[in-house]
KOLGU-4560 file (N, C-alpha, C; in nm, 3 decimals, padded with zeros to 5 digits):
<recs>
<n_xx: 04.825 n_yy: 10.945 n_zz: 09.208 ca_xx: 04.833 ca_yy: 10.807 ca_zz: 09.252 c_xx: 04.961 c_yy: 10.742 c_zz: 09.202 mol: A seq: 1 type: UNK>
<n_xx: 04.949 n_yy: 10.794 n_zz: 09.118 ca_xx: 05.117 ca_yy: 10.716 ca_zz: 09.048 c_xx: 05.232 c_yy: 10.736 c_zz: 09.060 mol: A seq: 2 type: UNK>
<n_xx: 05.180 n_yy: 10.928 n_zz: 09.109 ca_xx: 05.361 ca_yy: 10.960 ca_zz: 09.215 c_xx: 05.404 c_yy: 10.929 c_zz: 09.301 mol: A seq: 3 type: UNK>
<n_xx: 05.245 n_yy: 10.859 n_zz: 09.359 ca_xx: 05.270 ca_yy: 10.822 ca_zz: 09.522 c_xx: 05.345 c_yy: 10.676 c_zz: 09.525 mol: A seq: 4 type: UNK>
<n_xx: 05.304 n_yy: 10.633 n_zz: 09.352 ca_xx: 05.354 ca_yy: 10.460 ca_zz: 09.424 c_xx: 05.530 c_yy: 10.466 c_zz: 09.382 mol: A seq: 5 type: UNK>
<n_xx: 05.548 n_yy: 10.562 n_zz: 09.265 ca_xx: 05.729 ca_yy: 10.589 ca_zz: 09.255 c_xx: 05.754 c_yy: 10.606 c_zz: 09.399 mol: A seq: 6 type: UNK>
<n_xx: 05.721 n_yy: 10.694 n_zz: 09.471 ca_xx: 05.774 ca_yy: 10.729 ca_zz: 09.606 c_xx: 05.780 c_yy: 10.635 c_zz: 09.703 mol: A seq: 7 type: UNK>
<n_xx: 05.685 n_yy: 10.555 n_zz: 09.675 ca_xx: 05.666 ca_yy: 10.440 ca_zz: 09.793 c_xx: 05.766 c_yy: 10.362 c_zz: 09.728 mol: A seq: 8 type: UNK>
<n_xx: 05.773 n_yy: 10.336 n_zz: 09.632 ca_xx: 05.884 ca_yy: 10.229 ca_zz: 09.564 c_xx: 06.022 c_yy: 10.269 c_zz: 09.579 mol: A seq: 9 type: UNK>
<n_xx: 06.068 n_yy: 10.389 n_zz: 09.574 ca_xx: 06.219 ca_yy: 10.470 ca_zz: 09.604 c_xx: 06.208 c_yy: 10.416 c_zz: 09.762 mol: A seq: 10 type: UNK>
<n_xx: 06.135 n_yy: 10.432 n_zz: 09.811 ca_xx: 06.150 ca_yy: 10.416 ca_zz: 09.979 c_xx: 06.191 c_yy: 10.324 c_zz: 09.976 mol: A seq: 11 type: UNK>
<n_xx: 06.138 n_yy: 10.231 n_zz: 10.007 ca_xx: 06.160 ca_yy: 10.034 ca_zz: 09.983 c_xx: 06.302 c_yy: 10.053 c_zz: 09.909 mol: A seq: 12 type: UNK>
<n_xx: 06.310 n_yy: 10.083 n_zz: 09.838 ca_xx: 06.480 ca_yy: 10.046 ca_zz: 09.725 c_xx: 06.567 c_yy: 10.122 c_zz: 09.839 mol: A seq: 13 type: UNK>
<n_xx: 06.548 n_yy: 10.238 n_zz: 09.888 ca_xx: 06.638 ca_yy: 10.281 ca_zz: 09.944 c_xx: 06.638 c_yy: 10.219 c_zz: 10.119 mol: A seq: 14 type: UNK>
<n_xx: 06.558 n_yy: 10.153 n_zz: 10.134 ca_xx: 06.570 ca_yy: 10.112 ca_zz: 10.274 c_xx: 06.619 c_yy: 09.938 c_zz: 10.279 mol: A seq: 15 type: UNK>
<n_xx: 06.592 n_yy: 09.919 n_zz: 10.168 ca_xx: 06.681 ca_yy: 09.785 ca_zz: 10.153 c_xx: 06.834 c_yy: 09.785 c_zz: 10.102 mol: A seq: 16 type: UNK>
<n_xx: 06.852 n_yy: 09.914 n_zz: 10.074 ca_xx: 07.020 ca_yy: 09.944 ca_zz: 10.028 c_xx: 07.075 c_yy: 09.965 c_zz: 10.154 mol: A seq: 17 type: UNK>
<n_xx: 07.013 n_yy: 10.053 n_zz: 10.287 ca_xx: 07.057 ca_yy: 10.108 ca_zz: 10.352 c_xx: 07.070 c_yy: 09.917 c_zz: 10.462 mol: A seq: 18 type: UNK>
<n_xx: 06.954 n_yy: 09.850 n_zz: 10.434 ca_xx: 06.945 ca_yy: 09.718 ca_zz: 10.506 c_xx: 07.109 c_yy: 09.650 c_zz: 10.470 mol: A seq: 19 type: UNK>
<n_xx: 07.111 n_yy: 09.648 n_zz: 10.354 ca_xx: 07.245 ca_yy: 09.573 ca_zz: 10.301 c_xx: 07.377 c_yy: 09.606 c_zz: 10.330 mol: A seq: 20 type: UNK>
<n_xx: 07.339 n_yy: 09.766 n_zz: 10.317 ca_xx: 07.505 ca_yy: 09.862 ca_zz: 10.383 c_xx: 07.481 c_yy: 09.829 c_zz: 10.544 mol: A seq: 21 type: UNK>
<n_xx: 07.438 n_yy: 09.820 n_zz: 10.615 ca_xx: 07.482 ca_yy: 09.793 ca_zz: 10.795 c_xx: 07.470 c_yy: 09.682 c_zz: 10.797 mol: A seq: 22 type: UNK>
<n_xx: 07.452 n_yy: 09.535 n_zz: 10.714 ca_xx: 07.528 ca_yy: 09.441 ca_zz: 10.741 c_xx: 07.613 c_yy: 09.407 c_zz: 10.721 mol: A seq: 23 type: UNK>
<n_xx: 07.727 n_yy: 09.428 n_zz: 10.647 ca_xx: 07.858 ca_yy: 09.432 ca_zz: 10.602 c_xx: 07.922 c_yy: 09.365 c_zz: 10.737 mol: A seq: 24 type: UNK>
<n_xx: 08.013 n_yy: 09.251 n_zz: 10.701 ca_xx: 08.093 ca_yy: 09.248 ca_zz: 10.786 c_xx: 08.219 c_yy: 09.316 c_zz: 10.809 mol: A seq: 25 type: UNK>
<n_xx: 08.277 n_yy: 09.320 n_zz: 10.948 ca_xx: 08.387 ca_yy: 09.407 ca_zz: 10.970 c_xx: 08.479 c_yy: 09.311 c_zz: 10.882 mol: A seq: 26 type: UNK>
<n_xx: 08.619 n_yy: 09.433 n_zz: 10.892 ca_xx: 08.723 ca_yy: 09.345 ca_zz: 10.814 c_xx: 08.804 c_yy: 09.242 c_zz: 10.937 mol: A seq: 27 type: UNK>
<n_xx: 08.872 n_yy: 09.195 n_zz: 10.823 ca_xx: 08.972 ca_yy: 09.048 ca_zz: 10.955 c_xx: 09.076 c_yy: 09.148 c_zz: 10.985 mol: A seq: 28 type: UNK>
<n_xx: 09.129 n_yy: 09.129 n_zz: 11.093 ca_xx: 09.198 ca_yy: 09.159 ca_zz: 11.155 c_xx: 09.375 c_yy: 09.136 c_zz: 11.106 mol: A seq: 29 type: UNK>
<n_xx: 09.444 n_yy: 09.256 n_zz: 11.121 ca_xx: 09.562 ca_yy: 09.205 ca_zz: 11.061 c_xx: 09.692 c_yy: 09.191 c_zz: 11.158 mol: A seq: 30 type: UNK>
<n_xx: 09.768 n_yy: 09.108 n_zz: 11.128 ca_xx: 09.894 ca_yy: 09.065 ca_zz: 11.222 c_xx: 09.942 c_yy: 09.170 c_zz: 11.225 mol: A seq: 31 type: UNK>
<n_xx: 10.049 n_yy: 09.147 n_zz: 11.330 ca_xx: 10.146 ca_yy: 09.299 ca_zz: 11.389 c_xx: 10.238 c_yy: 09.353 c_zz: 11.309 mol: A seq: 32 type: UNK>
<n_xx: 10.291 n_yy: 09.232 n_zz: 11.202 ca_xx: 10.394 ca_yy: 09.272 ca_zz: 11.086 c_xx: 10.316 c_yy: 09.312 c_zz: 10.970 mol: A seq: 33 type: UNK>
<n_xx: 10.184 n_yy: 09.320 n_zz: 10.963 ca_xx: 10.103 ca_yy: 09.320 ca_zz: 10.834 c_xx: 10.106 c_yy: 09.525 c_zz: 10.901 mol: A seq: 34 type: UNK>
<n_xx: 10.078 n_yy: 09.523 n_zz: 11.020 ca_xx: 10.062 ca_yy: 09.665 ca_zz: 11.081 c_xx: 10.131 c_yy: 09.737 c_zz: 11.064 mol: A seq: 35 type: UNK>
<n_xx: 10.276 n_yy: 09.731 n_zz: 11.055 ca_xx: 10.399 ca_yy: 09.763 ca_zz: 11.070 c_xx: 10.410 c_yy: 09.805 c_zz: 10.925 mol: A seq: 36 type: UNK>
<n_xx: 10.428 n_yy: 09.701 n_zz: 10.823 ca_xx: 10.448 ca_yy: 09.783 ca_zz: 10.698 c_xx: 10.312 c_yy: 09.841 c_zz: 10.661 mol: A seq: 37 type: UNK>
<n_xx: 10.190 n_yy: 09.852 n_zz: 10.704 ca_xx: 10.094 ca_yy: 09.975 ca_zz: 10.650 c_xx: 10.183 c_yy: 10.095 c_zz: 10.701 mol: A seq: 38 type: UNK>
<n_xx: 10.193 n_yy: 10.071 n_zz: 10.833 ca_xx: 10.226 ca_yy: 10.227 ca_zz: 10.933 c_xx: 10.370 c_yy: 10.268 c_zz: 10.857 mol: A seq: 39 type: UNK>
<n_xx: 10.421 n_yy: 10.163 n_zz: 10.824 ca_xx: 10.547 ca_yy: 10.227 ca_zz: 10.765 c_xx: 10.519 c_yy: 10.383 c_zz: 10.565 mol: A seq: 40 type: UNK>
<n_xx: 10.360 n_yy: 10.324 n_zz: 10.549 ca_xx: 10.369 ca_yy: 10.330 ca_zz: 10.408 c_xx: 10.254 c_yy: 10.495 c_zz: 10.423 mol: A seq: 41 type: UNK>
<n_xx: 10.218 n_yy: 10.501 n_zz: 10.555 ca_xx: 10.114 ca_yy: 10.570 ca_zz: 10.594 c_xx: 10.139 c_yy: 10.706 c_zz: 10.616 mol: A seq: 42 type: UNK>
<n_xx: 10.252 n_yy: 10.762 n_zz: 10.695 ca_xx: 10.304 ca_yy: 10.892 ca_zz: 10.734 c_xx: 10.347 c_yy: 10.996 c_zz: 10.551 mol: A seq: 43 type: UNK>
<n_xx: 10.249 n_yy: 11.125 n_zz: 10.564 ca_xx: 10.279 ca_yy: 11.217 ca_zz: 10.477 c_xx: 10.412 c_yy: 11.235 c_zz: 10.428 mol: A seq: 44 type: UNK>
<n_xx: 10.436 n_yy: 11.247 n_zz: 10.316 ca_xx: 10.569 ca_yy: 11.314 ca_zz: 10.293 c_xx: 10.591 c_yy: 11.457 c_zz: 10.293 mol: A seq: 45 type: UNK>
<n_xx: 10.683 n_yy: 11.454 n_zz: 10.291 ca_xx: 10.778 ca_yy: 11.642 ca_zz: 10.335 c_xx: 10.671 c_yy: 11.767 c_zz: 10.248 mol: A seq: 46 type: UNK>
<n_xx: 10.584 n_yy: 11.829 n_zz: 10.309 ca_xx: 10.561 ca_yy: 11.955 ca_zz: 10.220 c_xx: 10.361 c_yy: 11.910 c_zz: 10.166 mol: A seq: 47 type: UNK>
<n_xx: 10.364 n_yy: 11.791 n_zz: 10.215 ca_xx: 10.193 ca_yy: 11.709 ca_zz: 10.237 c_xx: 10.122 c_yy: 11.809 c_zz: 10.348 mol: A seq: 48 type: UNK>
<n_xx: 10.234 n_yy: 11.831 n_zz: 10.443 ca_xx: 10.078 ca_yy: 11.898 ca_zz: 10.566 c_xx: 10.110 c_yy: 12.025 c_zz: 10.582 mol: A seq: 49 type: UNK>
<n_xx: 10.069 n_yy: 12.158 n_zz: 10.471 ca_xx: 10.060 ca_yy: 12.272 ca_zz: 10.486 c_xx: 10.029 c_yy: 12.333 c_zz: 10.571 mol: A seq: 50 type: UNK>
<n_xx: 09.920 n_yy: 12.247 n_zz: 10.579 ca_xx: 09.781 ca_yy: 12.315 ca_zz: 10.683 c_xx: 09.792 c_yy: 12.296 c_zz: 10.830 mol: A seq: 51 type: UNK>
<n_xx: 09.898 n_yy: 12.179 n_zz: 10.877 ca_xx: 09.985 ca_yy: 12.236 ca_zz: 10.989 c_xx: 10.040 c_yy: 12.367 c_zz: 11.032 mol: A seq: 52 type: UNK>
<n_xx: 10.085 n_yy: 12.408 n_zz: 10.895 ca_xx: 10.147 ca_yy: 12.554 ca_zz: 10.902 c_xx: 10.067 c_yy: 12.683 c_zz: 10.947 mol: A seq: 53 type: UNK>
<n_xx: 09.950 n_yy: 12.677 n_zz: 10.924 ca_xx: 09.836 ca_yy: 12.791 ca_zz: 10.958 c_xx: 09.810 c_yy: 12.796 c_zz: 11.073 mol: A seq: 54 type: UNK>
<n_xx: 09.836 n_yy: 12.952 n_zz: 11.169 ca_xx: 09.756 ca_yy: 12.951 ca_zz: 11.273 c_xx: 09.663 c_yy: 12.949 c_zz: 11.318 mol: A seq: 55 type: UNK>
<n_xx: 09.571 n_yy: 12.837 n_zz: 11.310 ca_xx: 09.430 ca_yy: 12.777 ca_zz: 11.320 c_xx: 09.385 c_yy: 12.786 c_zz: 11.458 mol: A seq: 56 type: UNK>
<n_xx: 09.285 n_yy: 12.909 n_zz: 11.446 ca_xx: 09.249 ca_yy: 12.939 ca_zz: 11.609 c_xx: 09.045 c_yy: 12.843 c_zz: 11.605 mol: A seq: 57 type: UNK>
<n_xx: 09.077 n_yy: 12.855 n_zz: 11.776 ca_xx: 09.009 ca_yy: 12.729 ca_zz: 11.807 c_xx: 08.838 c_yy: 12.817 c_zz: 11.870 mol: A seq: 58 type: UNK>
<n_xx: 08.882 n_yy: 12.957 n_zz: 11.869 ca_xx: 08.754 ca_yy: 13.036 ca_zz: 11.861 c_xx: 08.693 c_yy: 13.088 c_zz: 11.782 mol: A seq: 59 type: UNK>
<n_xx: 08.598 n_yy: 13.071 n_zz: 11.773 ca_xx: 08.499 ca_yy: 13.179 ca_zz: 11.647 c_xx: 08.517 c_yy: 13.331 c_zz: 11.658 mol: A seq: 60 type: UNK>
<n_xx: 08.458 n_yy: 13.357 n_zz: 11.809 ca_xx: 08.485 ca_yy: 13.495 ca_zz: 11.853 c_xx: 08.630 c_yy: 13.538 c_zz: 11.826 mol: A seq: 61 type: UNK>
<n_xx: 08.762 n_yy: 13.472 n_zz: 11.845 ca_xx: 08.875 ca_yy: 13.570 ca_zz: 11.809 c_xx: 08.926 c_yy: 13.537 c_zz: 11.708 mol: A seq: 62 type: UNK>
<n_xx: 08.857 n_yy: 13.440 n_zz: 11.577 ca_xx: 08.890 ca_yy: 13.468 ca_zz: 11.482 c_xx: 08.803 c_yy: 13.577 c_zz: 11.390 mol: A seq: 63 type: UNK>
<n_xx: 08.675 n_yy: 13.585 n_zz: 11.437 ca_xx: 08.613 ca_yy: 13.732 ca_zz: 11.381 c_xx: 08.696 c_yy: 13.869 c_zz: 11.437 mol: A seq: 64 type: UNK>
<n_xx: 08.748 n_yy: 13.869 n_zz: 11.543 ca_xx: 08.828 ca_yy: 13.955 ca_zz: 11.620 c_xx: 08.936 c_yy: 14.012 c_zz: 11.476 mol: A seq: 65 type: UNK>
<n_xx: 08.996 n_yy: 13.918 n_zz: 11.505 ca_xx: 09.119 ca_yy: 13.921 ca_zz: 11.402 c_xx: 09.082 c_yy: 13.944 c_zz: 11.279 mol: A seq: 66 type: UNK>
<n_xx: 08.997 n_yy: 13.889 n_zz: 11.198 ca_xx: 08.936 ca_yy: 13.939 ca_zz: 11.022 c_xx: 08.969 c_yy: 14.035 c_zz: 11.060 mol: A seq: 67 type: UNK>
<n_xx: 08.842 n_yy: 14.066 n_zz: 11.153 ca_xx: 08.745 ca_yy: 14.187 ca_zz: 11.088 c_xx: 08.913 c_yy: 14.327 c_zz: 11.104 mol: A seq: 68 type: UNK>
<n_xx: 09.003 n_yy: 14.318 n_zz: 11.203 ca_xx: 09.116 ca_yy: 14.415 ca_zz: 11.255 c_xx: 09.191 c_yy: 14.401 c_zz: 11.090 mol: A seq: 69 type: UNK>
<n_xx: 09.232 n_yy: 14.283 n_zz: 11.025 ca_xx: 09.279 ca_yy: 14.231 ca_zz: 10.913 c_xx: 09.236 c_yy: 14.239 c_zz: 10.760 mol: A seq: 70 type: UNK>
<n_xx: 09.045 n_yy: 14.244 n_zz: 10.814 ca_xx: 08.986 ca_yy: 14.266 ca_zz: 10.674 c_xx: 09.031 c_yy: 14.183 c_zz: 10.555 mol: A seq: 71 type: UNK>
<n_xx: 08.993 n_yy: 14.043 n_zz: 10.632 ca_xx: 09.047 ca_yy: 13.884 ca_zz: 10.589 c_xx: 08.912 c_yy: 13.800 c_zz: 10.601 mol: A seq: 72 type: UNK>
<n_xx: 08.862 n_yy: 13.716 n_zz: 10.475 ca_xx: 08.767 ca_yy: 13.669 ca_zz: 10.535 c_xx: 08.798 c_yy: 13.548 c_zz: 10.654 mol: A seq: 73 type: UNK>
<n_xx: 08.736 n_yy: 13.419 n_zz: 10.692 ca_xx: 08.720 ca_yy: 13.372 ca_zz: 10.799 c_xx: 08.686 c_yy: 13.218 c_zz: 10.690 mol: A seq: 74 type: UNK>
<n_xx: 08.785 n_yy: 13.107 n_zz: 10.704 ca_xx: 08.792 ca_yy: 12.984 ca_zz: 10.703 c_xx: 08.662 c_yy: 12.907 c_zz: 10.817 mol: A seq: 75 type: UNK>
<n_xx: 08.576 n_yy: 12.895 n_zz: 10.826 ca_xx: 08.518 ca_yy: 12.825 ca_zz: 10.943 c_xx: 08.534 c_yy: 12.642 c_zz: 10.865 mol: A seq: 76 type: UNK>
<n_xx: 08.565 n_yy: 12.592 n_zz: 10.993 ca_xx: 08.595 ca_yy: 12.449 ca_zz: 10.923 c_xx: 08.539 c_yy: 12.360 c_zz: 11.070 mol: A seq: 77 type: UNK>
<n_xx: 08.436 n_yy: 12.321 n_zz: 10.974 ca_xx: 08.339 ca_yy: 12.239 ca_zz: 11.132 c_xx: 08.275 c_yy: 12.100 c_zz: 11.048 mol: A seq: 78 type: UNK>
<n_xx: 08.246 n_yy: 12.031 n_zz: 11.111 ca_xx: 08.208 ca_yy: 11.889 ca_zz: 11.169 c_xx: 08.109 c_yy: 11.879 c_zz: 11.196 mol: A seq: 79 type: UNK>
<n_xx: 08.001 n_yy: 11.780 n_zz: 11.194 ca_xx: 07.865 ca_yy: 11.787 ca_zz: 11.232 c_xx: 07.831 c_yy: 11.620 c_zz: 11.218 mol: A seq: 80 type: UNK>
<n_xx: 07.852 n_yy: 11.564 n_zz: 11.361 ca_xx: 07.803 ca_yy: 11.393 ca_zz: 11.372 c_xx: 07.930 c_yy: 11.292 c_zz: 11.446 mol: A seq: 81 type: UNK>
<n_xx: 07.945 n_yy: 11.200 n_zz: 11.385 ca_xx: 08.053 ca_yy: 11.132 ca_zz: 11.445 c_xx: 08.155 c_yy: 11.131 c_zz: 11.354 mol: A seq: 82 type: UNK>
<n_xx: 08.314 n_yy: 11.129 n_zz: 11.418 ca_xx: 08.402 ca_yy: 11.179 ca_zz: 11.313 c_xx: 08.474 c_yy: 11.084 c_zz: 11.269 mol: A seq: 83 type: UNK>
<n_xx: 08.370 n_yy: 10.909 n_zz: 11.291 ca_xx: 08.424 ca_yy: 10.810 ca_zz: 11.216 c_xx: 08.340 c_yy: 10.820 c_zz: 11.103 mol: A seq: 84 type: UNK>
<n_xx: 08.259 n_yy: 10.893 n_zz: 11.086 ca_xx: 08.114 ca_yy: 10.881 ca_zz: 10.995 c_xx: 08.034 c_yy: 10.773 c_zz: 11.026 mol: A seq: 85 type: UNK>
<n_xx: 08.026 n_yy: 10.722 n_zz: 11.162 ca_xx: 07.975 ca_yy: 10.609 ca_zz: 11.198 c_xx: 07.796 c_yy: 10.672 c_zz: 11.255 mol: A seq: 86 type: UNK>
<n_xx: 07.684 n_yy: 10.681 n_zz: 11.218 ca_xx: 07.573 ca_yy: 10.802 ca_zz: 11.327 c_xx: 07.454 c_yy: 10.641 c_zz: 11.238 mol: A seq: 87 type: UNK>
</recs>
């Protein structure tokens, strides 16, 4: 009886956190010169995007192709929902 009411009580705490996080208001909106120096401050520097450099294939099937000929394991790099984290 008493685990049941912790549990019922975590519920409630956590469904009133989750109540509080989706009302948040959006942020204000920023002017075109406020835009300008983010975008200016935003782009990687020289030697930041490695991982540009890798030939990152877009199949499963011919990257097992390739290991297994290579006897390399297999990077799988996947996503699951919306890719603002917005679900």
């Amino acid at each position: 009886m008493k685990n049941m009411r912790i549990k019922s009580l975590a519920a409630v705490v956590v469904s009133m956190g989750m109540l509080v996080a989706c009302q948040t208001r959006a942020a204000e909106p920023i002017t075109p010169e406020q835009f300008e120096a983010l975008r200016a401050e935003i782009p990687p520097a020289a030697g930041e995007q490695k991982w540009t450099q890798i030939p990152w294939l877009t199949s499963l099937w011919d990257a097992r192709r390739q290991a297994a000929a290579q006897g390399k394991p297999i990077l799988l790099w996947e996503m699951d929902g919306h890719p603002l984290g917005c679900v």
